[in-house]
C-alpha positions in Angstrom: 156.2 170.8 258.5 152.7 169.8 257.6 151.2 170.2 254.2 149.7 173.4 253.2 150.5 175.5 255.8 151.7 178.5 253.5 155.3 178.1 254.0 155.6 177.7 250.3 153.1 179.9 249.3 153.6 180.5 245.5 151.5 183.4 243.6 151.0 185.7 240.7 151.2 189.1 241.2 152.0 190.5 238.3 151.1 190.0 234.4 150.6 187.1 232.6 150.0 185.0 229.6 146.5 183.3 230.6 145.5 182.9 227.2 145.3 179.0 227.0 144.6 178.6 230.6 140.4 178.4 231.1 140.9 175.7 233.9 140.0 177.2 237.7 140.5 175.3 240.7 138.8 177.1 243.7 139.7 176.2 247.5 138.6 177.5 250.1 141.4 178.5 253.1 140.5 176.1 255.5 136.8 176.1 255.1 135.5 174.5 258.4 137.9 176.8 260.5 137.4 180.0 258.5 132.9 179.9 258.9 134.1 179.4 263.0 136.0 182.4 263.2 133.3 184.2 261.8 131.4 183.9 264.9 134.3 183.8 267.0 136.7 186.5 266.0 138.1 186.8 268.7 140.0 183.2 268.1 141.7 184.7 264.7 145.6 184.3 264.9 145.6 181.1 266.6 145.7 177.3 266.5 141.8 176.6 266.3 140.9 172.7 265.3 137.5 171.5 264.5 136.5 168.2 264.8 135.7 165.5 267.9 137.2 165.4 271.2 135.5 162.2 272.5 137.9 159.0 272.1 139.1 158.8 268.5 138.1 162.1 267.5 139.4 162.9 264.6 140.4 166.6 263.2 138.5 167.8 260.3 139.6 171.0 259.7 143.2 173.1 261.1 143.9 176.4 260.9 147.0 177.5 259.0 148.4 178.7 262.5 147.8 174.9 264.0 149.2 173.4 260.5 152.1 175.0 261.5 153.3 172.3 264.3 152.1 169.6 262.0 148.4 168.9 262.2 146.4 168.0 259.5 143.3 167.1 258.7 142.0 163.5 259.0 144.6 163.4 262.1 143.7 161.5 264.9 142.5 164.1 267.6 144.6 163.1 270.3 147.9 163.6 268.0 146.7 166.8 267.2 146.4 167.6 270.6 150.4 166.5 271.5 151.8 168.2 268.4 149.9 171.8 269.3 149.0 171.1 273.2 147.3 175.1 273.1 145.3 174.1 269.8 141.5 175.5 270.7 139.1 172.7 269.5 134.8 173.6 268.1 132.9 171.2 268.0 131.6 171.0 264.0 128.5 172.4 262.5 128.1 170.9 259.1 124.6 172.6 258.5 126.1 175.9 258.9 129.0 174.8 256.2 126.7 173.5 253.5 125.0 176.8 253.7 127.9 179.0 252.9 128.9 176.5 250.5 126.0 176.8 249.0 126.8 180.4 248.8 130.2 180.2 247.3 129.2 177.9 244.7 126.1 180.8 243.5 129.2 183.2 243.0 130.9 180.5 240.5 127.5 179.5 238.9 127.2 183.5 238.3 130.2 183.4 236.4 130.0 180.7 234.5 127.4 177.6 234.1 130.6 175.2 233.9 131.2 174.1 237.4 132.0 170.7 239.1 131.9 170.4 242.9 134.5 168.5 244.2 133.8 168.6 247.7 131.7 170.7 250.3 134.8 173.6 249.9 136.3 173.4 246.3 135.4 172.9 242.7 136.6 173.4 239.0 135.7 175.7 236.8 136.0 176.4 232.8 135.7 180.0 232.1 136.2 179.4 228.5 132.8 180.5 227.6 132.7 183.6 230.1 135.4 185.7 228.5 133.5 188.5 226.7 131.1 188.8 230.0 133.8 188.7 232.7 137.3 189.0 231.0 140.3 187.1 230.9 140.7 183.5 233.5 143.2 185.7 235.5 140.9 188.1 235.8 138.0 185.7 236.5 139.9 184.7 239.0 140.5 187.9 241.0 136.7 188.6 240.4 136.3 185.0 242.5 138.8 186.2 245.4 137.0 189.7 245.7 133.6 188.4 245.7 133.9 185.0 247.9 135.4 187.8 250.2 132.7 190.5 249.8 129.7 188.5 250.3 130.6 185.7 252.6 133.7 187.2 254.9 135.9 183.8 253.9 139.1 183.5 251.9 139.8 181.5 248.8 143.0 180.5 246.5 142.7 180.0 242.6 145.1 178.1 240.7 144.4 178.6 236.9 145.8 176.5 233.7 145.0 174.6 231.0 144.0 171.5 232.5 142.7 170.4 236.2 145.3 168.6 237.6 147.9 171.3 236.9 144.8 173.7 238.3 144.9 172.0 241.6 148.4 171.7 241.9 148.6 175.5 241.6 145.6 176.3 244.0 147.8 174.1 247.1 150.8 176.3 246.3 148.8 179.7 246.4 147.1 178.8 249.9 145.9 180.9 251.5 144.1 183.5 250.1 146.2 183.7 247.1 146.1 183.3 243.3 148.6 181.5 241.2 148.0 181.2 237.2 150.7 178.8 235.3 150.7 179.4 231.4 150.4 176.5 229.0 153.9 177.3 228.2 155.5 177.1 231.4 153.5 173.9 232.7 156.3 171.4 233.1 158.7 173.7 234.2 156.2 174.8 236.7 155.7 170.8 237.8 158.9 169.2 237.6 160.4 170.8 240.6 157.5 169.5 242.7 158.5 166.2 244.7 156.8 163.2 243.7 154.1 163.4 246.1 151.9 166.0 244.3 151.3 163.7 241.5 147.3 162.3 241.7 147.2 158.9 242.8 150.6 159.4 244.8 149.9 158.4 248.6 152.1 157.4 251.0 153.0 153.9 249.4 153.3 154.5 246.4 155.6 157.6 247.5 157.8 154.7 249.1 157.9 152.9 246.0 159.0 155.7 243.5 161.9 156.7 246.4 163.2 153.4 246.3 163.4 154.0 242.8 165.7 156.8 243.1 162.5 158.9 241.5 162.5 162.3 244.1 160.7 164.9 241.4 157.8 164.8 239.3 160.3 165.6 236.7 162.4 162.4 237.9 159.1 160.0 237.3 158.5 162.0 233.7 162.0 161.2 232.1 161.5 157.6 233.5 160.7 154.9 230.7 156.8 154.2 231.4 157.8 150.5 231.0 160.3 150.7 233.9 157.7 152.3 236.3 155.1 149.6 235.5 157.1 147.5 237.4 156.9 149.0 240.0 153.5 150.3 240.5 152.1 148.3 238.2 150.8 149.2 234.1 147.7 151.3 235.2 149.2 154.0 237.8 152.5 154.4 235.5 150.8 155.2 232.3 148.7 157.9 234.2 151.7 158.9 236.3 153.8 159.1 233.5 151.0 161.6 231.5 150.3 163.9 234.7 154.1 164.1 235.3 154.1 165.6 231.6 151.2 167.8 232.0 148.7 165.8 230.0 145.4 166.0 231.6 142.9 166.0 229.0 139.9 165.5 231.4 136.8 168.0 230.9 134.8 169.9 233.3 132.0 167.7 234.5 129.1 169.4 235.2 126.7 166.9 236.7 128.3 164.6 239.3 128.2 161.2 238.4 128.8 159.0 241.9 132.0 156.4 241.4 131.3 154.9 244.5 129.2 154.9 247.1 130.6 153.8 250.9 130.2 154.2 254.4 132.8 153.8 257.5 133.0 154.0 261.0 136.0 154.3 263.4 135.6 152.8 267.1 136.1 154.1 270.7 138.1 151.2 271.0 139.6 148.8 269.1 137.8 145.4 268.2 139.1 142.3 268.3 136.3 139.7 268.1 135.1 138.4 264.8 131.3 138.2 265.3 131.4 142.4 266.4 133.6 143.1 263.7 130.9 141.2 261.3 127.9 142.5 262.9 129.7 146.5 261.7 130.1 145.0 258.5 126.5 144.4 258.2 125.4 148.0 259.5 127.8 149.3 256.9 126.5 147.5 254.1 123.1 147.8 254.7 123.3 151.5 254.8 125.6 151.4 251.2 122.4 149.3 249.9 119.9 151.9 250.9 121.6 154.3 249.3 122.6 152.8 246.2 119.0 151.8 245.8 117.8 155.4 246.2 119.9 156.5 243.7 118.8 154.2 241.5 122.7 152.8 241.2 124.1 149.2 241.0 127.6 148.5 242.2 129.8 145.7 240.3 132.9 145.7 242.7 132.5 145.6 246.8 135.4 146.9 248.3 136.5 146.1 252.6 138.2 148.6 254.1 140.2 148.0 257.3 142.5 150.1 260.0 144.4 148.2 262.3 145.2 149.5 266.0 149.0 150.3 264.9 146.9 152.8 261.5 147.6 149.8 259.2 145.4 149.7 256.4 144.3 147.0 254.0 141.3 147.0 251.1 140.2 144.2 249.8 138.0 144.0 246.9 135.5 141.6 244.9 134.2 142.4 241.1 130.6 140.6 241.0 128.9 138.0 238.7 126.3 140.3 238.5 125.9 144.1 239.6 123.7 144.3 242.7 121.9 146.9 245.2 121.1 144.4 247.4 122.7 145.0 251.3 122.9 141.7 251.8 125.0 140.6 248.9 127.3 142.9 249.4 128.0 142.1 253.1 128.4 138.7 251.8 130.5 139.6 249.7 132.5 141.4 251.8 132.6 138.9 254.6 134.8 136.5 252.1 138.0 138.6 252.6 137.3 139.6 256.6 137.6 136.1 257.8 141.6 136.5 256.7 142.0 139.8 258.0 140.8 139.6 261.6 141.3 137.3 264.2 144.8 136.2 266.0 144.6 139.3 268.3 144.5 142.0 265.5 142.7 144.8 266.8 140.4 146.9 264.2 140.2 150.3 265.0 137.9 151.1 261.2 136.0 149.5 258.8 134.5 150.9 255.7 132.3 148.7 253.1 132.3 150.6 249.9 130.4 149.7 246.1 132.6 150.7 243.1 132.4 150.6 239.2 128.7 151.7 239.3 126.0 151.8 236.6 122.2 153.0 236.4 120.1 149.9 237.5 117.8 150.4 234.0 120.9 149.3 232.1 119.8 145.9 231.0 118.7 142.6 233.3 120.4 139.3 234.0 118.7 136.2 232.9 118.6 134.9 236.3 118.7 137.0 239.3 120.1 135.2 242.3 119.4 138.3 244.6 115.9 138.3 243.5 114.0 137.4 246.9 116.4 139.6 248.7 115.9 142.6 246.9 112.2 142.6 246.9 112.2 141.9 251.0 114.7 145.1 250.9 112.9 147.6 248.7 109.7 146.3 250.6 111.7 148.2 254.1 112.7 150.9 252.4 109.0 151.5 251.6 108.5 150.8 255.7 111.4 153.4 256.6 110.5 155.8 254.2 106.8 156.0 256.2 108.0 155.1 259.4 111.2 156.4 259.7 114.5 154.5 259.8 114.5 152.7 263.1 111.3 150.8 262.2 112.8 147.8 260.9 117.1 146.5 260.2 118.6 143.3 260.0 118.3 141.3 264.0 121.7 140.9 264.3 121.8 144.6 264.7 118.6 144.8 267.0 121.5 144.8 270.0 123.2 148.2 271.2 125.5 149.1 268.8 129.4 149.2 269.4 130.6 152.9 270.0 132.2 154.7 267.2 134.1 157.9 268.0 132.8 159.8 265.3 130.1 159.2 263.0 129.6 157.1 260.3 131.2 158.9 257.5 129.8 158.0 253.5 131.6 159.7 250.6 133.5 162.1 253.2 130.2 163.5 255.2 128.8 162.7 258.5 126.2 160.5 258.6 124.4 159.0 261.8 123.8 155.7 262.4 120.9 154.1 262.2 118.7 154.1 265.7 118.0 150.6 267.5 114.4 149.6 266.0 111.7 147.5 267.1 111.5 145.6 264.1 113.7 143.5 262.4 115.0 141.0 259.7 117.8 138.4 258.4 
């Protein structure tokens, strides 16, 4: 049974104590699918995917009626396909999303100016402050529901509590179109049922490693000595495990984004296996992570290599930096250190991803020697020539040559974003 495919559905429908819960988490019902149907009504009741059919297409949004044999989102297309063989597959339209995103997040602005964005189709909110105006969270809440519904035609579910994670947790459990509230009071007892895998942070490894454990329940990994679990997932992840598992989120609502990383990948048609095409990616990655650090005005201190092997292995490798940099061609470098041990020898790569973490404002001081110096002035000199010229006026020459086929876009941050055209320019 796939996740979130309302089997479980869990909701309020009655009264309750929401008197220390101003935490919202809105979700939209499976946002991509749901602005579909409302041109195509007629497809409403059945398995309806969208996402690419070409190749590795890959499913970005299911239907709760496709979730249903197992398909997810992020799911390889041709899975998808085996698992629900009458699934009906649209072909995206990510302009038409943002705009009824866009939409949605006006109603939550309306209500109160405390809002993060989490993504294109959910955010937090803290309705402390809109009490007097638009009554209690529950009711805030139901306001949400109604008007998301009113005004746009989509559906939505609501978790509310006093802190975001336990917020979240309660939205996935309402889904769909439902609204679950989970009093300060009752918040263990309303997590400790819950099997280890809704615990932030908790992917399929590290879900392994707390099974091996003997550690099944969130309440299992909460009456565990922080200590013990250290060993196994290290001091980090245990001390935050060990506090979520409790209910102890004490993270505010953030109401301007600040970027944590900033990263682009790309899966293939097919799989490569050479070292020179696998490099040449790289270097189309990280030139496009350098533009866009640049332009917003960002320096990364940690590069991070991403890789998916043919058999859906994956491996990260990362680097922390002498000094923070912008520069595309330092961080392919520095990414190119861990490749040459994680290709070759037949290993067939079917995605690579270049990412730059730990970032900080590029005003924030400057080194006494800058090693990158040449670099970056020959870079911010083409971003000058794209930004007149357009973006296939000049790139590196090794990436003058066609590029190799991706089955899907280059995705950065989880959006689409197309490659860069061949150019008649060039440098490096």
């Amino acid at each position: 049974m796939s996740k979130q495919d309302g089997s479980s559905r869990q909701v309020t429908t009655g009264p309750v104590d929401d008197s220390a819960t101003p935490i919202l988490h809105v979700d939209m019902d499976a946002f991509f699918v749901s602005v579909e149907l409302l041109r195509r009504p007629e497809l409403r009741g059945k398995p309806v995917l969208v996402g690419g059919t070409a190749g590795r297409g890959v499913v970005a949004a299911a239907s709760y009626e496709a979730r249903r044999f197992g398909v997810n989102s992020a799911m390889p297309m041709s899975v998808a396909l085996q698992r629900c063989p009458n699934a009906i597959v649209l072909r995206g339209d990510y302009r038409r999303y943002s705009e009824y995103s866009d939409r949605v997040m006006a109603i939550f602005r309306e209500l109160t100016p405390l809002v993060e964005p989490l993504s294109i189709d959910e955010a937090f909110l803290d309705v402390s402050g809109a009490r007097r105006l638009h009554g209690s969270p529950a009711e805030i809440a139901w306001t949400i529901r109604r008007r998301v519904r009113d005004e746009t035609g989509l559906t939505c579910s609501v978790g509310v509590a006093a802190s975001k994670y336990v917020a979240k947790v309660a939205s996935s459990r309402a889904k769909p179109d439902g609204m679950l509230v989970v009093p300060a009071s009752e918040t263990t007892a309303f997590l400790h049922p819950l099997p280890v895998s809704a615990l932030w942070g908790v992917g399929r490894v590290t879900e392994e490693s707390l099974l091996k454990l003997g550690l099944r329940t969130v309440g299992d990994v909460a009456e565990m000595p922080e200590e013990a679990l250290a060993r196994a997932v290290g001091p980090a992840l245990a001390a935050r495990l060990t506090r979520l598992a409790n209910g102890i989120d004490p993270r505010d609502v953030e109401t301007r984004r600040v970027e944590k990383s900033i990263g682009h990948e790309t899966t293939f048609h097919h799989d490569l296996v050479a070292r020179d095409e696998i490099a040449r990616e790289l270097l189309r990655l990280a030139t496009d992570v350098g533009v866009r650090l640049r332009r917003a005005g960002m320096l990364a201190r940690t590069v991070t290599l991403k890789l998916r092997y043919g058999d859906f292995t994956t491996v990260t490798r990362s680097r922390t930096l002498a000094e923070p940099t912008d520069v595309a061609r330092r961080i392919y470098e520095e990414a190119l250190v861990p490749l040459g041990d994680l290709v070759g020898d037949g290993r067939r790569v079917r995605l690579i991803g270049v990412r730059g973490e730990h970032l900080r404002p590029a005003g924030d001081g400057a080194p006494l020697w800058d090693p990158d110096e040449e670099w970056r002035d020959a870079e911010r000199t083409i971003d000058e020539v794209v930004r007149r010229f357009g973006r296939g006026a000049v790139r590196p020459a090794a990436l003058v040559r066609p590029a190799v086929e991706s089955a899907a876009p280059t995705v950065r941050d989880g959006g689409p974003d197309d490659e860069p055209p061949p150019g008649p320019r060039s440098f490096w």
